[in-house]
KOLZAVO-17722 format. One record per residue: residue in three letters; x negated, y negated, z negated of N, C-alpha, C in turn. Coordinates in Angstrom, 1 decimal. Each point is the difference from the previous one (the first is absolute). Layout:
N
> residu;nX;nY;nZ;caX;caY;caZ;cX;cY;cZ
> ALA;X;Y;Z;X;Y;Z;X;Y;Z
...
END
This chain:
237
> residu;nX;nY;nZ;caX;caY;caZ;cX;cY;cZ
> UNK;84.3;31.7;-8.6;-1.3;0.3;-0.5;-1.1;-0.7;0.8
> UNK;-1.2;-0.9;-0.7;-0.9;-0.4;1.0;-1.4;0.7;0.2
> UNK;-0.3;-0.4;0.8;-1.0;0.6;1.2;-1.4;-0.4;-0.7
> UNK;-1.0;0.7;0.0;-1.3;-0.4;-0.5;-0.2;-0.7;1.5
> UNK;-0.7;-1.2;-0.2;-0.4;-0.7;1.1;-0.9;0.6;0.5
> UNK;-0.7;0.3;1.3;-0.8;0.7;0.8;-1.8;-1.5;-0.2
> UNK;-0.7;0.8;-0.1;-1.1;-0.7;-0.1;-0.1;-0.5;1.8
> UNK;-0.8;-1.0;-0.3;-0.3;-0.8;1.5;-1.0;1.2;1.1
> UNK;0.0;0.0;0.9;-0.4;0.9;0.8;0.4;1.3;0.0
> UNK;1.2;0.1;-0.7;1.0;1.7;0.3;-1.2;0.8;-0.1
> UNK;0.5;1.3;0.5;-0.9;1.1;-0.3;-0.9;0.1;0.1
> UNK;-0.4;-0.7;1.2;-1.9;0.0;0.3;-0.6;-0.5;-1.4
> UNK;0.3;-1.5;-0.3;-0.6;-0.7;-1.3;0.0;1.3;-0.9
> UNK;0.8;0.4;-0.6;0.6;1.1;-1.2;-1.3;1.2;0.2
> UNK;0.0;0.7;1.6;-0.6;1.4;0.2;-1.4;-0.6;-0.3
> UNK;-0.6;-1.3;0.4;-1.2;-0.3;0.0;-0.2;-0.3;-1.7
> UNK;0.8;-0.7;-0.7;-0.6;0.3;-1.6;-0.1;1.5;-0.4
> UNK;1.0;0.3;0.3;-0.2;1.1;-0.4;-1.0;1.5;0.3
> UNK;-0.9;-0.6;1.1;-1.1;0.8;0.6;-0.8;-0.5;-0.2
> UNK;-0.4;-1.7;-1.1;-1.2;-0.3;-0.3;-0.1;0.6;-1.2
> UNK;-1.5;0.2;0.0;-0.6;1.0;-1.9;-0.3;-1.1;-0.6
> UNK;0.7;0.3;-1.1;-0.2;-0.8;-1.4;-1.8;-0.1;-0.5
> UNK;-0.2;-1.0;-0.2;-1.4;0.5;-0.5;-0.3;1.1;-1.5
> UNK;1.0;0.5;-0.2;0.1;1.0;-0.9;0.1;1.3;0.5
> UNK;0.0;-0.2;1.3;0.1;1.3;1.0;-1.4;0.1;0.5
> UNK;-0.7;-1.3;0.2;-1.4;0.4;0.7;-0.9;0.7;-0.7
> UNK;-0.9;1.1;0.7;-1.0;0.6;-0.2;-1.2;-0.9;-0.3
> UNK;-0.8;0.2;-0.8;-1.5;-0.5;-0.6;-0.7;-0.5;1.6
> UNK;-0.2;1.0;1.3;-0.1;0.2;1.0;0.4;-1.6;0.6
> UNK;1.2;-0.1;0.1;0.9;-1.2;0.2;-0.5;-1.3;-0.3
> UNK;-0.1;0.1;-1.6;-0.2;-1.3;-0.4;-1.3;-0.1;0.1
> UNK;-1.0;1.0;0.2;-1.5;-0.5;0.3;0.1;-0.4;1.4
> UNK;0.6;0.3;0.9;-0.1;-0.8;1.1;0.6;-1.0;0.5
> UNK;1.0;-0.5;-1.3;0.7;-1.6;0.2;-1.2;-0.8;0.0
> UNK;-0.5;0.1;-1.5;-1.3;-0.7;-0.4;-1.1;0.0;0.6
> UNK;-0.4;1.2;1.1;-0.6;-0.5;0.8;0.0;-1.1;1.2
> UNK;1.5;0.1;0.4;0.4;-0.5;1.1;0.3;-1.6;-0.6
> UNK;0.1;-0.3;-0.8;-0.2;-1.2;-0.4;-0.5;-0.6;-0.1
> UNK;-1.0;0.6;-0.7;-2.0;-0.3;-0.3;0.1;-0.8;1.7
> UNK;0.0;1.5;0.9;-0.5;-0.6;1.5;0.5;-1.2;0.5
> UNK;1.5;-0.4;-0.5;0.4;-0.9;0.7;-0.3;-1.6;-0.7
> UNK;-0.2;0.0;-1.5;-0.4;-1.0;-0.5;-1.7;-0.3;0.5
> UNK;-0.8;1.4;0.3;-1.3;-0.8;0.3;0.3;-0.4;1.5
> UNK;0.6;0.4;0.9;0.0;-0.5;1.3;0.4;-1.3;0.0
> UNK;1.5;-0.6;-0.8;0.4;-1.5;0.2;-1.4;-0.5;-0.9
> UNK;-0.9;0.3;-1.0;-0.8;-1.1;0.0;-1.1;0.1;0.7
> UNK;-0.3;0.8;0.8;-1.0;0.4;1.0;0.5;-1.5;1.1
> UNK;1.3;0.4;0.6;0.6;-0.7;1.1;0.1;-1.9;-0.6
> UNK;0.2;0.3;-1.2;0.3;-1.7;-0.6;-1.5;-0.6;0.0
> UNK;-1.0;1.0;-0.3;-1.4;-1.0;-0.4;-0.1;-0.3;1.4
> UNK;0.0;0.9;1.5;-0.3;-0.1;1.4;0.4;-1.7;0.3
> UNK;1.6;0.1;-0.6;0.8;-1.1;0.1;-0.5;-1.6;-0.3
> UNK;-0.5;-0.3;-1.1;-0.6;-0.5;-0.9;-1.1;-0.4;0.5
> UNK;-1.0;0.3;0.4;-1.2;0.3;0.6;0.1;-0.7;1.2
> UNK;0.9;0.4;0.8;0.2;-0.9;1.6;0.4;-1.1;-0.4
> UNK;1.2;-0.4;-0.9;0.3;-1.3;0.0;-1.3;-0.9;-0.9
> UNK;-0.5;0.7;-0.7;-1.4;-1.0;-0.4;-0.7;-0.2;0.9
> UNK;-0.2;0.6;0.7;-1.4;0.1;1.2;-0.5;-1.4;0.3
> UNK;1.5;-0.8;0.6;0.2;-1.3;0.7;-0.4;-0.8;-1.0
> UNK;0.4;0.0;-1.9;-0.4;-1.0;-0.7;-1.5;0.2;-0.1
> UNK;-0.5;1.8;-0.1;-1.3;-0.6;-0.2;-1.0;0.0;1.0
> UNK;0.5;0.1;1.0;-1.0;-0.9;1.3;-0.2;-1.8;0.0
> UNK;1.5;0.0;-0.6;-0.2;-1.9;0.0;-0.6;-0.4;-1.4
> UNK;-0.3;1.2;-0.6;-1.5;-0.9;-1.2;-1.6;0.2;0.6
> UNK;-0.2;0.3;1.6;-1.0;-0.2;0.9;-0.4;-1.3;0.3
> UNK;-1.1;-0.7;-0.3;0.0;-1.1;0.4;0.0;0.2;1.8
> UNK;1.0;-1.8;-0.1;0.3;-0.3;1.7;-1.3;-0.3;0.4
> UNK;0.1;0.0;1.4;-0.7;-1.0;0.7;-0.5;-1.0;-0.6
> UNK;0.6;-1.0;0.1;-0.1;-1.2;-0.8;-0.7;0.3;-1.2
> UNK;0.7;0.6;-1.0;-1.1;-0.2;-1.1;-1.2;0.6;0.5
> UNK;-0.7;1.2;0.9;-1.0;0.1;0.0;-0.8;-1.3;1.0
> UNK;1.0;-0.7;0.7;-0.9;-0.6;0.4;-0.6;-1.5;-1.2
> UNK;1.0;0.0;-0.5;0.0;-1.7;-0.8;-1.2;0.6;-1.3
> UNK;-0.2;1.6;0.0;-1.5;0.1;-0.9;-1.3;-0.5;1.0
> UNK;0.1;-0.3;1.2;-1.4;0.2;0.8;-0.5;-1.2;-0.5
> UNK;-1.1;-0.1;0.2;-1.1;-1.5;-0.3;0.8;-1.0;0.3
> UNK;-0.4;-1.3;-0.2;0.4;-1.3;0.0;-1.2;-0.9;0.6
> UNK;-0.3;-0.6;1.3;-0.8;-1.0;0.3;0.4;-1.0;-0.1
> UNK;-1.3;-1.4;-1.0;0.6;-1.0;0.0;-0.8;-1.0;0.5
> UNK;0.5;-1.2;0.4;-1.0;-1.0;0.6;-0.4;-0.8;-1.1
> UNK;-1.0;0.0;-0.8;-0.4;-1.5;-0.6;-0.3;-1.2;0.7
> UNK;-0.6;0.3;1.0;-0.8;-1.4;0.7;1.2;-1.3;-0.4
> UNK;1.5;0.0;-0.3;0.5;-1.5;-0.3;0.3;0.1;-1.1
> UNK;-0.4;0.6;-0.8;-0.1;-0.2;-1.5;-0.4;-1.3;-0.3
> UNK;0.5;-1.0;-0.6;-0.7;-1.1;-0.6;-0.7;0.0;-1.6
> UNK;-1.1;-0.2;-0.6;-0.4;0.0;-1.6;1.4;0.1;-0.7
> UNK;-0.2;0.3;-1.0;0.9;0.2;-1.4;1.5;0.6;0.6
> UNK;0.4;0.2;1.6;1.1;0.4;0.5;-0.1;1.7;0.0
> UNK;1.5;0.7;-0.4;0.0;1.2;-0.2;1.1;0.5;1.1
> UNK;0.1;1.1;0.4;0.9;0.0;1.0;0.7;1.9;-0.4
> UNK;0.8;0.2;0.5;0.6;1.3;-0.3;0.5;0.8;0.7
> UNK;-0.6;1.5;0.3;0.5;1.0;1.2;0.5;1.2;-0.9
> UNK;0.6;0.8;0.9;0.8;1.2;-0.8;-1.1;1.5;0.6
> UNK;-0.2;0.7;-1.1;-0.7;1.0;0.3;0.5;1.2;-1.2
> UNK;1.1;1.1;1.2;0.9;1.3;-0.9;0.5;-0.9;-0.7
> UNK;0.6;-1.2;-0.2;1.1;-0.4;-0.4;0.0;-0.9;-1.3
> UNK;-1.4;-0.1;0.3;-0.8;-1.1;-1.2;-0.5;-1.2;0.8
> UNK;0.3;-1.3;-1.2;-0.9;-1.1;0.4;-1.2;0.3;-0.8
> UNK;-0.7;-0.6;1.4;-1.5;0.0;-0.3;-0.5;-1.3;0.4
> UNK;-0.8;-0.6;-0.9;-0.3;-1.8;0.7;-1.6;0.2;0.2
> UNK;0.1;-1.1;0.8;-1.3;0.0;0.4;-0.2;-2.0;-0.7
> UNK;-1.2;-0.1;-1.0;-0.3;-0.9;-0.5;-1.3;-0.7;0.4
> UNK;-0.2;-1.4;1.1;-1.3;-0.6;-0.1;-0.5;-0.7;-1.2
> UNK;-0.9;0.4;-0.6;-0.2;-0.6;-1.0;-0.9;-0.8;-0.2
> UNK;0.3;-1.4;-0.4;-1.2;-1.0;0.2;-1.3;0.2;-0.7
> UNK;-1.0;-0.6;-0.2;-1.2;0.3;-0.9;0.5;-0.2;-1.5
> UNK;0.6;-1.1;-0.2;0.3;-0.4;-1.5;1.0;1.2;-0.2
> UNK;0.8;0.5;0.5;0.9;1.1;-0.4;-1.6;1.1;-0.4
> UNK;-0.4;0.4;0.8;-1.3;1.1;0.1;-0.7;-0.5;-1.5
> UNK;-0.3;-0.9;0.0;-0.3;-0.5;-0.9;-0.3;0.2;-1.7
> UNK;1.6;-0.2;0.0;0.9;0.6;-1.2;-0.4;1.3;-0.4
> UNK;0.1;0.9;0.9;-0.1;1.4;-0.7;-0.9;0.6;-1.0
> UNK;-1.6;-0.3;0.3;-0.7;0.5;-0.8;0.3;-0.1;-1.0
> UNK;0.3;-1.4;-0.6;0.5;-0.5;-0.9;1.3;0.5;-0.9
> UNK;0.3;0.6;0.5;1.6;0.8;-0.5;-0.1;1.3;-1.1
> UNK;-1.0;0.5;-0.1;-0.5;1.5;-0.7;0.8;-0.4;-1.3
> UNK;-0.1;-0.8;-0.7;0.6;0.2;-1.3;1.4;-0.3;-0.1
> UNK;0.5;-0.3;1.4;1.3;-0.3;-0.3;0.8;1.4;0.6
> UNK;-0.4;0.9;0.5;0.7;1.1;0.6;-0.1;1.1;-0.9
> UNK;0.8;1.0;1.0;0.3;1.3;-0.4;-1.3;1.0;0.1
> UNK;0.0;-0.1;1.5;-1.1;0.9;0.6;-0.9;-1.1;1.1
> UNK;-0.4;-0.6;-0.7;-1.3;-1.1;0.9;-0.3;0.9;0.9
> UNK;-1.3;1.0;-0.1;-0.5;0.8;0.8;0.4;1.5;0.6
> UNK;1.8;-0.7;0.4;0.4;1.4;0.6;-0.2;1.3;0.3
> UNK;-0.1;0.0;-1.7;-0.1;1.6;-0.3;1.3;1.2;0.5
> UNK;0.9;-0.8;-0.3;1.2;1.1;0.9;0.0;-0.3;0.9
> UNK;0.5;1.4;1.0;0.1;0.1;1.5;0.9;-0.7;0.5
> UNK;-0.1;-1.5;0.1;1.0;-0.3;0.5;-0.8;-0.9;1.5
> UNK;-0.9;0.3;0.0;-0.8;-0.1;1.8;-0.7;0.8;0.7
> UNK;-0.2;-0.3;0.7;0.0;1.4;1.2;-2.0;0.3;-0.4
> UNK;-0.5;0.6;0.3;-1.2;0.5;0.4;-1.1;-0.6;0.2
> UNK;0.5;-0.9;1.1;-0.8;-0.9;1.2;-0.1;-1.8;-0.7
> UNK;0.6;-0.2;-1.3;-0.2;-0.9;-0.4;-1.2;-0.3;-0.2
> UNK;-1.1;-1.2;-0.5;-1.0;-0.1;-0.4;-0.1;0.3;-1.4
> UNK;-1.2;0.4;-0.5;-0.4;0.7;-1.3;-0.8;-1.0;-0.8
> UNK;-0.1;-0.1;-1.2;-1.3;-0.7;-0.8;0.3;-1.3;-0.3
> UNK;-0.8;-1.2;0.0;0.3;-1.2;0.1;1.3;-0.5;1.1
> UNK;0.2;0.3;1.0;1.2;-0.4;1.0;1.1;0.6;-0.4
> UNK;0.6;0.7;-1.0;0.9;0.9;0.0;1.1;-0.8;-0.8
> UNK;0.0;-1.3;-0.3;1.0;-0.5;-0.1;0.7;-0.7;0.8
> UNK;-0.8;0.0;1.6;0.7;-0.7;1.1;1.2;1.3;0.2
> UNK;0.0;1.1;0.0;0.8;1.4;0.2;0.4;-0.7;1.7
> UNK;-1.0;-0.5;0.5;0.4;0.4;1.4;-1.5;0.1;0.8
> UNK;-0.1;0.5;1.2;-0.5;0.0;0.8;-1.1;-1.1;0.3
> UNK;0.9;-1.2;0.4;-0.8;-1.3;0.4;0.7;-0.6;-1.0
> UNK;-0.8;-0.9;-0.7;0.3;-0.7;-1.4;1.3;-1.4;0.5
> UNK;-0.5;-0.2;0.9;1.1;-0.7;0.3;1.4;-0.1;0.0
> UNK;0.3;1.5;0.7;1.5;0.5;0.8;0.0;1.0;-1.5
> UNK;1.3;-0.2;-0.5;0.6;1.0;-1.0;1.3;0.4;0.3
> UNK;0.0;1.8;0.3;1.0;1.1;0.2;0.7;0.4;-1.1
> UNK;1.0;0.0;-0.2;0.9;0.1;-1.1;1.4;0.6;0.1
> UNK;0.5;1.1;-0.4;1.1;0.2;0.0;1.3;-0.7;-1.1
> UNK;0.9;-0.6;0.4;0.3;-1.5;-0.8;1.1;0.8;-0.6
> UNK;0.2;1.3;-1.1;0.7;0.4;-0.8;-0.8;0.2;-1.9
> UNK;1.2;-0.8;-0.8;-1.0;0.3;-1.5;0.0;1.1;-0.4
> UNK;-0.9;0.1;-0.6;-0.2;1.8;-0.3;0.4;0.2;-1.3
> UNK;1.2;-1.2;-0.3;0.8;0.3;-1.3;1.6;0.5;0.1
> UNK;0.9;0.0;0.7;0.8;0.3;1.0;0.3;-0.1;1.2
> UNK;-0.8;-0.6;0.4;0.0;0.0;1.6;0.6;-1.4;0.8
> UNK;0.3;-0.6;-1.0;0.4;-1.6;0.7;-0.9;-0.3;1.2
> UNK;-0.4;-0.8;0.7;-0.6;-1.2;0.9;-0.5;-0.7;-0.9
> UNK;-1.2;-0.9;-0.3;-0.4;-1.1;-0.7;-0.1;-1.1;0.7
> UNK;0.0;-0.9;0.1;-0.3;-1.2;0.0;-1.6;-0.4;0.6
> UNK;-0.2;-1.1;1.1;-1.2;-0.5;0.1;0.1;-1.5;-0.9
> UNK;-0.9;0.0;-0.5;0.1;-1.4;-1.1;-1.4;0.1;-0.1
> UNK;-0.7;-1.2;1.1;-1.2;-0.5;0.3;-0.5;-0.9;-0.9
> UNK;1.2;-0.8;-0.6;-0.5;-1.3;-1.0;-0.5;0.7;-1.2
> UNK;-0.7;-1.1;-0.8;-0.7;0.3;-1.1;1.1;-0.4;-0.8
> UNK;0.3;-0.2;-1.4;0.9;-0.1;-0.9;1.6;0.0;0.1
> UNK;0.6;-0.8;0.3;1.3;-0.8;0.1;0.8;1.3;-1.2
> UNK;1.2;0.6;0.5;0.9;0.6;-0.6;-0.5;1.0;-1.1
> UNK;-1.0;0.5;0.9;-0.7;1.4;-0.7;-1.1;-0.5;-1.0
> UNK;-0.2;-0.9;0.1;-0.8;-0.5;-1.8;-1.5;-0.3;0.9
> UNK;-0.4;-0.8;-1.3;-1.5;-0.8;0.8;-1.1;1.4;-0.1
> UNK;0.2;0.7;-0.4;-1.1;0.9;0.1;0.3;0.8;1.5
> UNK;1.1;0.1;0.2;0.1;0.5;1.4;-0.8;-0.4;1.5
> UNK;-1.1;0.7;0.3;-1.0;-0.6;1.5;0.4;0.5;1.2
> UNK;1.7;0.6;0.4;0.4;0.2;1.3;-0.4;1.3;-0.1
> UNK;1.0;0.2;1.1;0.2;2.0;0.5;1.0;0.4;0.2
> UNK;0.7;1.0;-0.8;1.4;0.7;0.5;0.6;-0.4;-1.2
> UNK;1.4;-0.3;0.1;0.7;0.3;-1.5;1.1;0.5;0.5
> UNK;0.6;1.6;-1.0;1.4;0.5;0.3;0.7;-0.4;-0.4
> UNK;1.3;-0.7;0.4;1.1;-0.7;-0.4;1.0;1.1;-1.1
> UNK;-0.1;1.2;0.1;0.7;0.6;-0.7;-0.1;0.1;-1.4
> UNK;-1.4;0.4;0.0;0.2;0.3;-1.6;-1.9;-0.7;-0.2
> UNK;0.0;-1.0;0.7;-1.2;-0.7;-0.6;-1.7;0.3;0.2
> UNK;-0.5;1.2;0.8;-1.2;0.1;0.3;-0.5;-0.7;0.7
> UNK;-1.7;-0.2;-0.4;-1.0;-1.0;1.0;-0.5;1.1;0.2
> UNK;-1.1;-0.6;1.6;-1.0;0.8;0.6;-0.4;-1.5;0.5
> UNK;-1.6;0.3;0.1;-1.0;-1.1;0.2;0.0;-0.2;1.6
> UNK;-1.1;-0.4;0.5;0.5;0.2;1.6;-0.8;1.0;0.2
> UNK;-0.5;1.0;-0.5;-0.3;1.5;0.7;1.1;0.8;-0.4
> UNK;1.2;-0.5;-0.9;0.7;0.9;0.2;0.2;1.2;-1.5
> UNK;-1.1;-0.4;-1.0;-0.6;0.3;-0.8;1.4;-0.9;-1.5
> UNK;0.3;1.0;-0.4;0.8;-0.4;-1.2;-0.8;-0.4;-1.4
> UNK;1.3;-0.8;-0.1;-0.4;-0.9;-1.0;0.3;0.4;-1.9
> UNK;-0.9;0.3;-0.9;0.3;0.6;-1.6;1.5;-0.7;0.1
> UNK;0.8;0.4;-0.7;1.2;-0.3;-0.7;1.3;0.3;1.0
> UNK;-0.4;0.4;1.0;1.1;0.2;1.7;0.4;1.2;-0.5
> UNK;1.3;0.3;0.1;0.9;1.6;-0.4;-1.0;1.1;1.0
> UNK;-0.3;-0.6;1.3;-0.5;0.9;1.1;-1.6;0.6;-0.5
> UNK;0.4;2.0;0.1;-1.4;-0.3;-0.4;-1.4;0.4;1.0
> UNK;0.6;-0.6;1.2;-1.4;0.2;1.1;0.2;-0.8;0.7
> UNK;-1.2;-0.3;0.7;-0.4;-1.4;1.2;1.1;1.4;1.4
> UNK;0.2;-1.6;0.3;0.5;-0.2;1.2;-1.0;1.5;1.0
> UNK;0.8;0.6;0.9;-0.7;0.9;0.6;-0.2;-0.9;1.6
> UNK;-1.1;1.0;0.5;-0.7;-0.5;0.9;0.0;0.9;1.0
> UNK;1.1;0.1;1.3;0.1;0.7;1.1;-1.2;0.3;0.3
> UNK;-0.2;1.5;1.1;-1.0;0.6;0.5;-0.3;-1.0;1.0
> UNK;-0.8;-0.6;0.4;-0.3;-0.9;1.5;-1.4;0.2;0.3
> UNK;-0.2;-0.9;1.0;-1.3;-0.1;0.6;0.1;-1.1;1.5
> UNK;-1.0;-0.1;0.0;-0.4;-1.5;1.2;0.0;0.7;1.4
> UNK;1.0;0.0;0.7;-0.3;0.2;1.4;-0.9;-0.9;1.0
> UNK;0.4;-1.3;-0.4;-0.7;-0.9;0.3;-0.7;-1.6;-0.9
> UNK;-0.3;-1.1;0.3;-0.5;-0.5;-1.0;1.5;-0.9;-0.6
> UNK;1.2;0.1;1.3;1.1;-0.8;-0.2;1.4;1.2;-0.1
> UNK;-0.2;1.0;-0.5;1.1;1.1;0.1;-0.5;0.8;-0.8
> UNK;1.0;0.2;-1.0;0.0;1.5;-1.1;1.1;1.0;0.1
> UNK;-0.3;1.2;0.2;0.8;0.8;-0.2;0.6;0.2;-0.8
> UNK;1.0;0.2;-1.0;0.5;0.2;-0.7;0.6;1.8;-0.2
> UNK;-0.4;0.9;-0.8;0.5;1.0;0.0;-1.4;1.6;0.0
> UNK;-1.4;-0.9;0.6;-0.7;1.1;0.2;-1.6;-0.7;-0.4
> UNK;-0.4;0.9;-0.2;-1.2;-0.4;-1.1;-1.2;-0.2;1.2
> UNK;-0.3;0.9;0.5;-0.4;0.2;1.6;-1.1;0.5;-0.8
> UNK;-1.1;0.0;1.7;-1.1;0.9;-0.3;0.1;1.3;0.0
> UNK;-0.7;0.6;-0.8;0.0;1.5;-0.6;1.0;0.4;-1.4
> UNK;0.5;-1.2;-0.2;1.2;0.2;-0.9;1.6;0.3;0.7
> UNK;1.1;0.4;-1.0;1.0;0.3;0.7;1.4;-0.9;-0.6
> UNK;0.3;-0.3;0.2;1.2;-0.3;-1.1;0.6;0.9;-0.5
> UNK;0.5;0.8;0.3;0.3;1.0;-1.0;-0.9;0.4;-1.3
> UNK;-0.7;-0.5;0.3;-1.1;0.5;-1.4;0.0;-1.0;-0.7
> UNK;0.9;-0.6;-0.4;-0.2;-0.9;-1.0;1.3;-0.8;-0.6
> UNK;0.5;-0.5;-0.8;1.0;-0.5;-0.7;-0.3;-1.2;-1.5
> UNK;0.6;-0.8;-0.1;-0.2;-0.9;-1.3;0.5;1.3;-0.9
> UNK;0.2;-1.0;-1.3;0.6;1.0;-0.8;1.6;-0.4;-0.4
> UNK;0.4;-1.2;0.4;1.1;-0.7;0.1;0.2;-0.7;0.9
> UNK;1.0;-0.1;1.0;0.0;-0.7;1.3;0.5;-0.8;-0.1
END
């Protein structure tokens, strides 16, 4: 005759099923305090998981703090003009933009007045210069000293670099009198910087915060005076 096989863990295993209650055996009593004891423990692991979570971000979002570095590479920019030569443009980095500095000869100066019908915004109506520019009749030099032109060298139609193209006609057609052209998608700006009707871009060239520390050095980055840099922005950089 054979033997019913003995369940694994002999009689201990056996006495302990048989001493656990069926949940058809628990009291109302019972099952209200499973459910509670559950509740507790599901809010504690997400209590303990957000704690968790939280520390390991900490580290990512301290490194969306700007460094050093970047706060230093926003400070002003001093530049020398004094070896600027006529019609020569030269280029410094200020927060991570080219900004050129343009001597402009008289015949370049020249040109401008002349330009109203061929632009967008002749008399820079949008903010795209700072405060401290000259107002009224001077206001198409958009700089300071008519001579020296401050410029941040990004098109304000995606953001390319443009081109310095001093010559009058050649590639760009005989009506072309010199200034900027973006090689990307085809915008002029005159030599203030001032866009040209039919250019995708639809604002002049913006014009950094500066001012004259001396008669041969411009700051780049601060308007000076009683003004602040912070208080002010183009409308497209």
């Amino acid at each position: 005759m054979s033997k019913t096989p003995k369940a694994p863990g002999g009689k201990i295993a056996a006495d302990a099923r048989a001493s656990a209650p069926h949940a058809s055996d628990a009291t109302p009593e019972d099952r209200a305090f499973d459910r509670s004891r559950r509740r507790f423990l599901i809010t504690a692991t997400s209590v303990v998981g957000a704690v968790g979570v939280a520390s390991a971000a900490a580290p990512f979002i301290g490194s969306m703090n700007p460094s050093r570095k970047a706060v230093a590479n926003a400070q002003p920019v001093d530049v020398d003009i004094s070896k600027i030569r006529p019609a020569e443009l030269i280029t410094v980095i200020w927060r991570h933009k080219p900004v050129w500095v343009l001597r402009r000869t008289p015949h370049q100066l020249e040109i401008l007045p002349s330009m109203d019908s061929e632009l967008k915004d002749p008399h820079n109506r949008q903010a795209q210069q700072p405060p401290n520019m000259p107002q009224g009749v001077y206001a198409y030099w958009r700089s300071i000293k008519k001579e020296y032109l401050v410029l941040v060298g990004i098109c304000t139609h995606l953001g390319c670099i443009p081109d310095y193209v001093p010559q009058p006609g050649g590639s760009l057609g005989p009506q072309w009198k010199g200034g900027f052209h973006c090689p990307c998608h085809g915008s002029m700006y005159d030599f203030a910087g001032r866009v040209l009707i039919g250019s995708p871009a639809p604002l002049n060239l913006p014009v950094p915060p500066y001012h004259y520390l001396s008669d041969t050095v411009i700051r780049v980055g601060s308007i000076g005076g009683a003004h602040k840099e912070e208080s002010w922005a183009p409308e497209i950089w």
